[in-house]
C-alpha positions in Angstrom: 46.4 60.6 191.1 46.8 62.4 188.1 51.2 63.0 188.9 51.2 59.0 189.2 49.1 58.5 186.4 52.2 61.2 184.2 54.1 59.3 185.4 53.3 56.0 184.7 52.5 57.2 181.2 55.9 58.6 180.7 57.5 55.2 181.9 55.2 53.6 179.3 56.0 55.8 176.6 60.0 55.3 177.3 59.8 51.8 177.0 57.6 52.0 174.2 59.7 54.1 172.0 62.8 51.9 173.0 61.4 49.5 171.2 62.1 50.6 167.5 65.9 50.5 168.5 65.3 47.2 169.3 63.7 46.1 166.1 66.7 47.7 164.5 68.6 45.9 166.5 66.9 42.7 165.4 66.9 44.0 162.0 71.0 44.4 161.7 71.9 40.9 163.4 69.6 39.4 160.6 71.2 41.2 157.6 74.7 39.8 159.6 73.5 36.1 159.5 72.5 37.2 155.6 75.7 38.2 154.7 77.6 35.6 156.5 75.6 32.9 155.1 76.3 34.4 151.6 79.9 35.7 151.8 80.4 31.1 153.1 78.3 30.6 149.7 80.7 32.6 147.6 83.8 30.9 149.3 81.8 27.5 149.2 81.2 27.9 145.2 85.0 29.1 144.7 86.2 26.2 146.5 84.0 23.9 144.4 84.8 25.1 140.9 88.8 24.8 142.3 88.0 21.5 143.0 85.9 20.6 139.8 88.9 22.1 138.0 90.9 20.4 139.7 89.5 16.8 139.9 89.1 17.1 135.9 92.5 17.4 135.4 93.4 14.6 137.9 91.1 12.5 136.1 92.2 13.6 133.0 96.3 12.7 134.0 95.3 9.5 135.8 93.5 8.3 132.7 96.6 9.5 130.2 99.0 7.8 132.7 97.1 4.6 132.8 96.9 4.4 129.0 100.2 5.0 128.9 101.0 2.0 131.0 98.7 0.0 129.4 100.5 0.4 125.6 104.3 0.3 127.4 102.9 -2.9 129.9 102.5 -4.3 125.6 106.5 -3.9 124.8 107.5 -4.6 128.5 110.2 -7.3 128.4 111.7 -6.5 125.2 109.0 -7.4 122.7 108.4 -6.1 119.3 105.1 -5.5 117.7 104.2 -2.9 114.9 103.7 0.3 115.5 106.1 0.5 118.8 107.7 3.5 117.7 104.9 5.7 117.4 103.8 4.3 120.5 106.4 4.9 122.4 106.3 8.3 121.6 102.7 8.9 122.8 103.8 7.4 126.1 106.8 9.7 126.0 104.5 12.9 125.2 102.1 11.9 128.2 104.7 11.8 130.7 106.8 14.9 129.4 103.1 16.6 129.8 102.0 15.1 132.8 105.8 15.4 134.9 105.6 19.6 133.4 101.7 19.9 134.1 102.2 18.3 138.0 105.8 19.4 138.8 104.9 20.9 142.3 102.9 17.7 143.2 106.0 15.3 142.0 108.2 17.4 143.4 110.6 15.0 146.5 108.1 11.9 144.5 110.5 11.8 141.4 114.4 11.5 142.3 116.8 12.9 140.2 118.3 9.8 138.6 114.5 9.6 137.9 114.5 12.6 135.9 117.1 11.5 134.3 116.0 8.2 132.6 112.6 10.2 131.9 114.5 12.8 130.4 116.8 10.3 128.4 113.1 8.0 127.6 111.7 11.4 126.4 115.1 12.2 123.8 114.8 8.5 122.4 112.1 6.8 123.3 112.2 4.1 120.2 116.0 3.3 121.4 114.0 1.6 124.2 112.7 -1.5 122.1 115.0 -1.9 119.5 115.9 -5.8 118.4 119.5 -5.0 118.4 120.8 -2.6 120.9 123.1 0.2 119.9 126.2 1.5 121.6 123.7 4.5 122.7 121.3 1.6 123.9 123.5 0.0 126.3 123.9 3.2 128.0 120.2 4.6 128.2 117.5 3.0 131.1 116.0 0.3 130.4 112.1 0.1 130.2 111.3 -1.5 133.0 112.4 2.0 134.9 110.2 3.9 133.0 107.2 1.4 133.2 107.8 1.5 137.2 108.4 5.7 137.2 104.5 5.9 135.2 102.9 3.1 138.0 104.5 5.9 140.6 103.1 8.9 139.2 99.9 7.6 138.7 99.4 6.2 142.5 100.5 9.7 143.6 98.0 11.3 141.4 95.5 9.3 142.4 96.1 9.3 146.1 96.1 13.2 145.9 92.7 12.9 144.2 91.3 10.5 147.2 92.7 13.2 149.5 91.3 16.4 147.5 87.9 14.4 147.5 88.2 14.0 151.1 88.7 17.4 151.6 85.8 18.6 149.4 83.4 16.2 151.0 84.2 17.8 154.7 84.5 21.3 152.5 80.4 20.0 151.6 79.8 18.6 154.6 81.4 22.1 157.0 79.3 24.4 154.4 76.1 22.4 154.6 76.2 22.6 158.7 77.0 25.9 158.9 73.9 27.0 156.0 71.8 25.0 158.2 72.6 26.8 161.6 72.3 30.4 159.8 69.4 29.6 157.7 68.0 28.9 161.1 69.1 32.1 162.7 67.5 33.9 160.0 64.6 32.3 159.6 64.1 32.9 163.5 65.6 36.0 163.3 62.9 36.8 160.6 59.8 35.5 162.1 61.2 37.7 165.6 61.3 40.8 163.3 57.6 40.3 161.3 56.3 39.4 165.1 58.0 42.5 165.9 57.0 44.8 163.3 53.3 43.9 164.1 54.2 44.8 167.5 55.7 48.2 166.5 52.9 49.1 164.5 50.4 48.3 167.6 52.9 50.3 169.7 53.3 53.2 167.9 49.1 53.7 167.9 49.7 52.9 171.8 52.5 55.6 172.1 50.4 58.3 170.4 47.7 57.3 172.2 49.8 57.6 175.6 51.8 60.8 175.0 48.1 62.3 174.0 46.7 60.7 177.1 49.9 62.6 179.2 48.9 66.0 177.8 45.2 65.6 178.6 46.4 64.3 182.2 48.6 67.6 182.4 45.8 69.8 181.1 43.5 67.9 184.1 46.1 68.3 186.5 46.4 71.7 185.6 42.9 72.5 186.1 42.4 70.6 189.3 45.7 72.2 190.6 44.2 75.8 189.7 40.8 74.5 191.1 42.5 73.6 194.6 43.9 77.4 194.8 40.7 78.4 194.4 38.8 76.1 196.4 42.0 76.7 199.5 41.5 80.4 198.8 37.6 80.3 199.1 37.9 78.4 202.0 40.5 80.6 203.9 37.6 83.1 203.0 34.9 81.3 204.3 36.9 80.7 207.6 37.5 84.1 207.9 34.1 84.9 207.6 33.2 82.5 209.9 35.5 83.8 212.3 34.2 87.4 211.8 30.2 86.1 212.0 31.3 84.2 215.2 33.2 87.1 216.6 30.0 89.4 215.8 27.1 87.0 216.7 29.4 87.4 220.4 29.7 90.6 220.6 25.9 90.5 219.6 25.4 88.0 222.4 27.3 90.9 224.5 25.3 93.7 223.8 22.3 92.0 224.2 23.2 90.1 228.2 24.3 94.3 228.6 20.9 95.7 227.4 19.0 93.2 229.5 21.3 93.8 232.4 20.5 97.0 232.4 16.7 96.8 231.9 16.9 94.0 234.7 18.3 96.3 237.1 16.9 96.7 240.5 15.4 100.1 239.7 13.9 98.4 236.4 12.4 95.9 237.9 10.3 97.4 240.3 9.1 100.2 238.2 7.5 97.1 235.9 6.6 94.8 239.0 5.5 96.7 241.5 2.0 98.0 241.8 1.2 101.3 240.6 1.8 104.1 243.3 0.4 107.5 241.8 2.3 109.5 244.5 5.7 108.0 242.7 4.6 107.8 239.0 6.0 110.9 237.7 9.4 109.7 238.9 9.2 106.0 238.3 8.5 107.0 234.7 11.1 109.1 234.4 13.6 106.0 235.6 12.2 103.6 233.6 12.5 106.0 230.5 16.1 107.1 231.4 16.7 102.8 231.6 15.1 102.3 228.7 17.2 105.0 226.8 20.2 103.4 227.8 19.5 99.8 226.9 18.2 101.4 223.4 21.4 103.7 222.8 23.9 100.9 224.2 22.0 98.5 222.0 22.0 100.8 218.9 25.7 101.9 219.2 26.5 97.9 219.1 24.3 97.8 216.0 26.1 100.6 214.3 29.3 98.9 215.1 28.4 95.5 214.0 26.5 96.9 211.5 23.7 94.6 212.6 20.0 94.9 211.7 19.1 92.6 214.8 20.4 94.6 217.1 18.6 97.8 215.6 15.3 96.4 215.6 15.9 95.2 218.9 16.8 98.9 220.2 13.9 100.4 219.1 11.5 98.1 220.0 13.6 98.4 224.0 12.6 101.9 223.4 9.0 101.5 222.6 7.7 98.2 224.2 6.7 97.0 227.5 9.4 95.7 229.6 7.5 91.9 229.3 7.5 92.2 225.6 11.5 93.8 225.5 12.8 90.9 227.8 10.8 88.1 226.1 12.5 89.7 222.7 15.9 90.0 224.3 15.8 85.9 225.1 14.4 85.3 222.0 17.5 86.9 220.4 19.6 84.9 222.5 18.4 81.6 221.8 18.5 83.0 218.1 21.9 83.4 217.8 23.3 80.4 220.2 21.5 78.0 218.3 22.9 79.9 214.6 26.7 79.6 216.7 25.1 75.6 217.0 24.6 75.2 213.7 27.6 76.7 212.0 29.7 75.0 214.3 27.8 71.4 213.4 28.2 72.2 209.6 31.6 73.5 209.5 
């Protein structure tokens, strides 16, 4: 019924409407992945510029420590050639650089009596390869320290750069998996929302549609609920006046078995039946008349109170007719109004 059918409509119109929260919803988890995707991009490209920086300059120190090795692996042993000194010095220069650059990474690599010869190689770093030692000479480390102190720098440097390449390649690898997974949450996440934004539009028509579809219901159910007083009332009047014509077609019914009563009296009877005496006429007439009076008058009084037409017409023709033609009228009224009570009561 039209209540149900509210109802329904109002269910419908609920879930309807909870679905823009939904979509929002939808739309908020997808600017998450978004961000989280690009605050792991920024932190991706930060670490990848630290270690391009990074690598560069362990490339850089490995190359200047292998050079270095290369031109004091020349003068290893004690040997002469031209141009030692100047030599010697670049080699001193690279590691004084290279020990100052890398100090935290050397750091418990280089022991102090290390440090020392460095530091003493670095002051003097011809005294090293001269033909004839000096007093200072005999005193100062001899080249084979230093030659050993570079080969152990530049297997630490390079072992820190296999182990920082490591590092970036899981850093590539971790960073790669994880823009794979979100890439994939948003691009489900976005196909969800443009499915669901089609969707939206549809229900938002659908909605309208439904909350205008609940206010013509309610107008309806207002109308048929003002119909159904009416129709109630009109049928509380209609019983009632069924009630009052069956009550009065009775007390019709009543009047009428009286008036015949009375017309069908003894006295009646034989002043209709019986043949004429013309001794007895005068008074016979007067009987009969003085019946006929009272059937008419008991007849007409019922009519006044009933306000019935019948019954009128009925008392004046009890007045004027023969007693054949009165009784014959007085069943036919009878019949009359049993078979009316009949049919009322059949169509009720």
């Amino acid at each position: 019924d039209a209540a149900e059918k509210i109802e329904d409509l109002t269910t419908k119109t609920e879930e309807l409407t909870a679905m823009g929260p939904k979509l929002n919803t939808k739309l908020k988890n997808l600017e998450s992945d978004q961000e989280e995707l690009a605050e792991a991009t920024a932190i991706r490209e930060k670490q990848l510029a630290e270690f391009n920086a990074e690598e560069k300059d362990s490339l850089e120190a490995i190359s200047a420590l292998k050079a270095a090795i290369t031109v004091l692996s020349k003068h290893h042993g004690g040997a002469f050639l031209q141009g030692a000194h100047s030599s010697m010095a670049s080699v001193a220069m690279t590691l004084q650089r290279q020990m100052q650059q890398h100090a935290p990474l050397l750091k418990g690599i280089i022991t102090p009596s290390q440090r020392k010869a460095v530091a003493a190689f670095i002051q003097a770093p011809q005294d090293y390869f001269d033909a004839k030692p000096t007093f200072k000479q005999s005193y100062a480390p001899q080249s084979g320290e230093i030659f050993g102190i570079l080969r152990q720098m530049l297997e630490t440097f390079e072992a820190n750069l296999a182990q920082s390449q490591k590092e970036e390649n899981e850093n590539q690898k971790t960073y790669e998996e994880l823009k794979a997974a979100k890439e994939a949450e948003i691009a489900a996440g976005q196909e969800q929302i443009d499915k669901k934004t089609a969707e939206l539009a549809d229900t938002d028509e659908k909605n309208a549609q439904a909350k205008e579809d609940i206010e013509d219901t309610k107008k309806s159910l207002a109308a048929d609920e003002e119909f159904l007083m009416m129709l109630k009332e009109k049928c509380s009047m209609t019983d009632k006046e069924w009630e009052e014509r069956q009550k009065t077609r009775q007390l019709e019914m009543e009047a009428v078995s009286k008036a015949l009563a009375v017309l069908s009296g003894d006295d009646a009877h034989d002043l209709f039946t019986r043949t004429f005496n013309p001794a007895l006429m005068q008074t016979e007439v007067a009987i009969a008349s003085k019946k006929r009076e009272q059937a008419s008058n008991l007849l007409s009084r019922a009519a006044k109170r009933l306000n019935s037409p019948r019954l009128s017409a009925l008392a004046y023709r009890v007045r004027l007719d023969a007693f054949t033609r009165v009784k014959k009228a007085i069943d036919d009224m009878i019949a009359q109004l049993l078979k009316e009570k009949a049919d009322e009561i059949k169509h009720k």
